[in-house]
C-alpha positions in Angstrom: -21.9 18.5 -38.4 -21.2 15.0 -36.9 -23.9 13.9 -33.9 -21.9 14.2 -30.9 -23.8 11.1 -29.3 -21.7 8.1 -28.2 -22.8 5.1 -29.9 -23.7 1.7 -27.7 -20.8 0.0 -27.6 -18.6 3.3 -27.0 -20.9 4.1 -24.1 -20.3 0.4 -22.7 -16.5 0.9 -23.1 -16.6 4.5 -21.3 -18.7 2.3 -18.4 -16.4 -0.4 -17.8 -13.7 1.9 -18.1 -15.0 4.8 -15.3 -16.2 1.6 -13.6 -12.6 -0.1 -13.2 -11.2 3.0 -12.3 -14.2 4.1 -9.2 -13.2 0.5 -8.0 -9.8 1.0 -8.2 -10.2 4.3 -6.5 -12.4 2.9 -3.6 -9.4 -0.3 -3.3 -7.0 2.3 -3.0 -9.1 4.4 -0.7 -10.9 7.6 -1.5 -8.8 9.7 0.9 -5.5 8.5 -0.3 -6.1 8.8 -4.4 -5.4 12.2 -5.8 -7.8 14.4 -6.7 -6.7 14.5 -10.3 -8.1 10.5 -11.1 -11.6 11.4 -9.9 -11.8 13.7 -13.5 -11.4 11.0 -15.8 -13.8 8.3 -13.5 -16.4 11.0 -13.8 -16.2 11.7 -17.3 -16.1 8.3 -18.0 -19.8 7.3 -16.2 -21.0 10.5 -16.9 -20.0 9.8 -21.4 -21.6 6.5 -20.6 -25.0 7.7 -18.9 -25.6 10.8 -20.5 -23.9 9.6 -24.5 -22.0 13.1 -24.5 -18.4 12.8 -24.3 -16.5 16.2 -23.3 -13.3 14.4 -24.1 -14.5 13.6 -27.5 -15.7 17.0 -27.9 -13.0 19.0 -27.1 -10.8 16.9 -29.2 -13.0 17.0 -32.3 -12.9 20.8 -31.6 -8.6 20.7 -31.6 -8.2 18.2 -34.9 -11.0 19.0 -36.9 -9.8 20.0 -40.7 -10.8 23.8 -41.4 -12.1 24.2 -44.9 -9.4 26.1 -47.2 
């Protein structure tokens, strides 16, 4: 089985992406944004803080090959 740990410069990407999108979420203001843009800002900072991506996850677990 493949780690599931984000490598250094994935976890840098997922930073500066939750990162531009908190900013652009406190420009816009917190209580105009929808709820729904506050899931991919957290699971941006939290892939780059903790190395575990749930979107990588759960989309290894839909396109993985099953043996035949």
């Amino acid at each position: 089985m493949k780690s599931l740990m984000l490598s250094a410069p994935l976890r840098f990407f997922m930073l500066v992406a939750g990162t531009t999108i908190w900013l652009g979420i406190w420009l816009t203001g917190f209580n105009s944004v929808h709820w729904l843009l506050y899931i991919p800002a957290v699971f941006f900072v939290f892939a780059a803080v903790t190395g575990i991506c749930p979107g990588m996850i759960f989309s290894n677990m839909l396109f993985t090959k099953k043996p035949s």
